[in-house]
TIMI-846418 format. One record per atom (N, C-alpha, C): residue number from 1; x, z, y negated. Coordinates in pm, 1 decimal. Layout:
- NUM, X, Z, Y
...
END
This chain:
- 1, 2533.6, 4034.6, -5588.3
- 1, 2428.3, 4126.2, -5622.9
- 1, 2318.8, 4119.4, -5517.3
- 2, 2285.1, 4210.8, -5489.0
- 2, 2152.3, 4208.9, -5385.7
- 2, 2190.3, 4187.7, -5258.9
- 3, 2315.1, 4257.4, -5168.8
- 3, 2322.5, 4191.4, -5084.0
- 3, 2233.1, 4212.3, -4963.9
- 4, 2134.2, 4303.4, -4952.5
- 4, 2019.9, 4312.2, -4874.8
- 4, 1929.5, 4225.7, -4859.5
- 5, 1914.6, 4117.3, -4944.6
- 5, 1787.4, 4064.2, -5013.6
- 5, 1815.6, 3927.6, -4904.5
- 6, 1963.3, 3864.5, -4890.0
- 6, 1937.1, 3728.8, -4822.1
- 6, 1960.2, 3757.9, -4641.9
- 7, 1851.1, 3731.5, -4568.4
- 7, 1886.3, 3732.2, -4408.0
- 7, 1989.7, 3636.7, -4361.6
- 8, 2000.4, 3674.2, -4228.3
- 8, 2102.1, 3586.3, -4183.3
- 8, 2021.3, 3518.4, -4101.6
- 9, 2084.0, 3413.7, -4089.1
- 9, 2037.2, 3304.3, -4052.3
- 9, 2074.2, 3296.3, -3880.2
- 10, 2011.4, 3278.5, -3769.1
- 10, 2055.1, 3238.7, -3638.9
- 10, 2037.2, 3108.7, -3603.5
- 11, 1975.2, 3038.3, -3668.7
- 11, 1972.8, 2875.2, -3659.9
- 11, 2043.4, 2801.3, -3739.3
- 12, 2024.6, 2661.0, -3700.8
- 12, 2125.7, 2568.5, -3779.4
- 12, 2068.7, 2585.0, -3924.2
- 13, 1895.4, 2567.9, -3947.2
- 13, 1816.6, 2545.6, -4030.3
- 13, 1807.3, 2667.2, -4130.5
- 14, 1790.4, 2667.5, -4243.9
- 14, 1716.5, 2741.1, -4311.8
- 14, 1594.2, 2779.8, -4273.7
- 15, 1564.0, 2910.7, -4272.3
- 15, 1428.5, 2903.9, -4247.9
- 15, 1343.8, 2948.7, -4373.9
- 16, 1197.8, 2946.5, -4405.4
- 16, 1130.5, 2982.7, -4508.0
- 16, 1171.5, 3070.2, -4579.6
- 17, 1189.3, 3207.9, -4510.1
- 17, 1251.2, 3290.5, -4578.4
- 17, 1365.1, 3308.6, -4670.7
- 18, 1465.8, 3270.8, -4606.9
- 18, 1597.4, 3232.5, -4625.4
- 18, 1576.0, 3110.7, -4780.6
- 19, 1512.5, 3031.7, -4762.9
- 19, 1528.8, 2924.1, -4836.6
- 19, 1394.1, 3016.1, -5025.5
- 20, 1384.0, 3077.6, -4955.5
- 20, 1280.4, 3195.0, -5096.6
- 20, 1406.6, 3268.0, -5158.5
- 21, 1469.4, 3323.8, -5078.7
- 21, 1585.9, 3430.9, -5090.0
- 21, 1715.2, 3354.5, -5165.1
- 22, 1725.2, 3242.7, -5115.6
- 22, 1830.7, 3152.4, -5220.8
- 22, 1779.1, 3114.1, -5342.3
- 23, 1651.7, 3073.1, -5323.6
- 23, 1574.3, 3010.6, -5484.3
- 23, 1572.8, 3147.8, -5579.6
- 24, 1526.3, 3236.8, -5521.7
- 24, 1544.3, 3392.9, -5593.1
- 24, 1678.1, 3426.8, -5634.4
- 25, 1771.8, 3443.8, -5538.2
- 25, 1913.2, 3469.2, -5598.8
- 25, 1967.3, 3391.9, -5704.2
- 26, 1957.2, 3270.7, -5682.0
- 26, 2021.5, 3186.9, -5788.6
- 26, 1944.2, 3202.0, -5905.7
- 27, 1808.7, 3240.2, -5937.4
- 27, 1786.9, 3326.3, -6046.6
- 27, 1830.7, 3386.2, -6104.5
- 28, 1878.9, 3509.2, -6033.4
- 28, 1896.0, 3677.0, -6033.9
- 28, 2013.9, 3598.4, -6110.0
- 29, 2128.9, 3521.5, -6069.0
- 29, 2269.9, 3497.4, -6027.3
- 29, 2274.0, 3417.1, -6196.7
- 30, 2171.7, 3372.4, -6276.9
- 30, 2178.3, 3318.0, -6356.3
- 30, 2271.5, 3352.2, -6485.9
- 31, 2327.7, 3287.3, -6552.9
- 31, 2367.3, 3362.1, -6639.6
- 31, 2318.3, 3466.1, -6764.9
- 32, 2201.5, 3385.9, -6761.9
- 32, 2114.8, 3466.7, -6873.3
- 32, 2044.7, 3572.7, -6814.9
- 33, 2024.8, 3553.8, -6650.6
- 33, 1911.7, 3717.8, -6602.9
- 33, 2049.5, 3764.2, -6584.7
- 34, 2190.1, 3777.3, -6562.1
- 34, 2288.8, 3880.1, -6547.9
- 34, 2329.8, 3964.5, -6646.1
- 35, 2301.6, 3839.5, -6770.8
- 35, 2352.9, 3881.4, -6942.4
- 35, 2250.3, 4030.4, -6979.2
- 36, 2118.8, 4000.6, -6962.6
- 36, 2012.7, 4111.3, -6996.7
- 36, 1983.3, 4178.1, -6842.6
- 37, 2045.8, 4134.0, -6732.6
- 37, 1992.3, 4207.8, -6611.4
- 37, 1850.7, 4249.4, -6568.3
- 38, 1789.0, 4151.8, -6586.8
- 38, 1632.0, 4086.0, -6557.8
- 38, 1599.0, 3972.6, -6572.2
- 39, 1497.3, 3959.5, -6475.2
- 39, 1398.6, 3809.9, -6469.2
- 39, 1309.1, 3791.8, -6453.2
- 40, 1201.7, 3708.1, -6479.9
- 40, 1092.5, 3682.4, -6438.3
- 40, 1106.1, 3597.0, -6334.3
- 41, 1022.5, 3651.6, -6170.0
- 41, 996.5, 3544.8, -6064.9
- 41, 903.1, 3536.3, -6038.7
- 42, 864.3, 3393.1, -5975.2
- 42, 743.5, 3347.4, -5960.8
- 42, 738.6, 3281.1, -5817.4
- 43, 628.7, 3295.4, -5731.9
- 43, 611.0, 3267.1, -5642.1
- 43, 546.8, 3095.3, -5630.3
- 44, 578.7, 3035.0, -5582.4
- 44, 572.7, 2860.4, -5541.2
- 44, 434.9, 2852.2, -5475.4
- 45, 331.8, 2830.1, -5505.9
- 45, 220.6, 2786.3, -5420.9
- 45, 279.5, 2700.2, -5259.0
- 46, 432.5, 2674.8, -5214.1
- 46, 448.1, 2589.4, -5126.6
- 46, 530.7, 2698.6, -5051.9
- 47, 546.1, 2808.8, -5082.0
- 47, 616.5, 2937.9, -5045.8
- 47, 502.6, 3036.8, -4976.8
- 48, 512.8, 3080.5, -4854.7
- 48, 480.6, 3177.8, -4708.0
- 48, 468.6, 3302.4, -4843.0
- 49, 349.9, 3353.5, -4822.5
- 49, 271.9, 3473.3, -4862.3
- 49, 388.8, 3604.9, -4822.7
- 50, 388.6, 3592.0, -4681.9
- 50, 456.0, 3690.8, -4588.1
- 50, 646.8, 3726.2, -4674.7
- 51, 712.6, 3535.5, -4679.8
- 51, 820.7, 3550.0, -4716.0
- 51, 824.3, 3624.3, -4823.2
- 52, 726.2, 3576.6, -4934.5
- 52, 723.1, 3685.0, -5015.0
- 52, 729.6, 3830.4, -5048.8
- 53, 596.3, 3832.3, -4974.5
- 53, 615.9, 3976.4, -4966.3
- 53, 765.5, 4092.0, -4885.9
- 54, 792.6, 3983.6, -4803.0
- 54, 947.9, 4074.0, -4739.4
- 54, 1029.1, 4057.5, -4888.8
- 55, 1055.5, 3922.5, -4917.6
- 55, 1175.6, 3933.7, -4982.4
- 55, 1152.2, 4081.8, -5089.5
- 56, 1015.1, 4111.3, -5158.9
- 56, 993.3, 4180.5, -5271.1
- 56, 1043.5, 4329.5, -5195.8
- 57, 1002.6, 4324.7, -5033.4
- 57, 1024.1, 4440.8, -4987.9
- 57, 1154.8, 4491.1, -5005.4
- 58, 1274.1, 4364.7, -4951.9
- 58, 1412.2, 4369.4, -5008.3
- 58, 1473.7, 4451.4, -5110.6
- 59, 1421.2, 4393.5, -5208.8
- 59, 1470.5, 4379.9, -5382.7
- 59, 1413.0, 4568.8, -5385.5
- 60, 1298.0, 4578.3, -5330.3
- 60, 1273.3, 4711.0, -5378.6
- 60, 1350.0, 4845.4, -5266.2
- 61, 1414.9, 4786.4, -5192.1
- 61, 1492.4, 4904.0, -5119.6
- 61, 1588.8, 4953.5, -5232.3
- 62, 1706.4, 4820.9, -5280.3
- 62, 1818.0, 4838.6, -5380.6
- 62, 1784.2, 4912.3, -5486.3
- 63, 1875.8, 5066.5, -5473.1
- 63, 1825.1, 5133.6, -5551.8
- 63, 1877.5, 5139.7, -5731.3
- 64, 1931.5, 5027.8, -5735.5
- 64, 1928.4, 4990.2, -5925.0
- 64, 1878.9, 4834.1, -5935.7
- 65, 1758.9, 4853.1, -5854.8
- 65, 1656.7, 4765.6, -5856.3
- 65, 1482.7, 4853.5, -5896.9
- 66, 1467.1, 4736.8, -6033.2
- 66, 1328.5, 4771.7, -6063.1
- 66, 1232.3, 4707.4, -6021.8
- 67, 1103.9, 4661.1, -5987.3
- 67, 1036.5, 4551.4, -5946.5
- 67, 893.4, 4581.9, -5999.8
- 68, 842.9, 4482.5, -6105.0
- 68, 727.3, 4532.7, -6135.9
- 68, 606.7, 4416.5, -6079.2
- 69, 517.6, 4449.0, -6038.5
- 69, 484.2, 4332.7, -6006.8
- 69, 368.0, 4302.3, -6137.2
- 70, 364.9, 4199.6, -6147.1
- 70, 247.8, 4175.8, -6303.3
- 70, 108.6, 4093.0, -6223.6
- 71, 89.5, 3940.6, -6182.5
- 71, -12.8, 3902.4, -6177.2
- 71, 26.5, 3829.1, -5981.4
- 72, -54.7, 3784.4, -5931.9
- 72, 9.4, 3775.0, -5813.3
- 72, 83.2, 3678.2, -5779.0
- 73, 177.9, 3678.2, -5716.2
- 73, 281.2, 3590.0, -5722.8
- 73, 419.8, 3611.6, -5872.8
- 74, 399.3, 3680.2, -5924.3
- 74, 463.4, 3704.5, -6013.4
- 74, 525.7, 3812.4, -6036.6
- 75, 641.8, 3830.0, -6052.8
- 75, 746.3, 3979.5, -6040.1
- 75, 839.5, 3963.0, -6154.3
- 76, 840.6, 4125.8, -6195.9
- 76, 936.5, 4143.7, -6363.1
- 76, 1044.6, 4169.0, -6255.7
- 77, 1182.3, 4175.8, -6228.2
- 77, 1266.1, 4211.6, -6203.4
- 77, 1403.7, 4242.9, -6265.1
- 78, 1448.2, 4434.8, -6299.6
- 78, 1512.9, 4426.0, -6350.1
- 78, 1645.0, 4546.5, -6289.2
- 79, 1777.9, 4568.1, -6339.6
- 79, 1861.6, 4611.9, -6252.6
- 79, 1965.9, 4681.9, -6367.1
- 80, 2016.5, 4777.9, -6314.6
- 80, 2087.5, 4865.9, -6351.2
- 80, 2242.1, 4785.6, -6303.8
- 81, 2339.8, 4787.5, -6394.9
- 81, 2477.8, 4733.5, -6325.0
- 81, 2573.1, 4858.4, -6246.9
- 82, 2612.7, 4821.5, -6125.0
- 82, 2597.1, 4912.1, -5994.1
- 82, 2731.8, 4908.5, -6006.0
- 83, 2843.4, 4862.8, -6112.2
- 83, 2989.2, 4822.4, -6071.4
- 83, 2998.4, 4920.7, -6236.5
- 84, 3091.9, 5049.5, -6251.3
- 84, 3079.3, 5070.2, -6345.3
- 84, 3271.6, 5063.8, -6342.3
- 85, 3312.9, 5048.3, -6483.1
- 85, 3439.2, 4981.2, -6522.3
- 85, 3531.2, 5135.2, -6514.7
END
């Protein structure tokens, strides 16, 4: 899901970004935000302002992606299922 949302990496390292974009996915990836297809995310006081704001930029290209933002640092995120049977 989301495959826009994680960069690629050109170093050995994770970089900030990258390492926001995994903590986020494995959210998204949860069983319970897949079951209702939403989540609440929250931004880490130890987490880059900037990373943030790209990754949100991400999430809001995907277009059965909702993104609400509520207080700062804090995002409703919710999704339409894009695989229909």
């Amino acid at each position: 899901m989301f495959p826009h949302v994680l960069p690629a990496s050109t170093h050995q390292q994770s970089t900030s970004c990258e390492q926001l974009a995994r903590r986020i996915l494995k959210q998204v990836n949860s069983s319970a935000a897949q079951l209702w297809r939403r989540t609440l995310i929250v931004r880490q006081s130890s987490e880059k302002m900037d990373d943030w704001d790209a990754l949100l930029e991400q999430f809001e290209l995907e277009e059965s992606v909702r993104v609400t933002r509520m207080d700062e640092g804090v995002v409703y995120l919710s999704w339409t299922n894009q695989h229909r049977s």
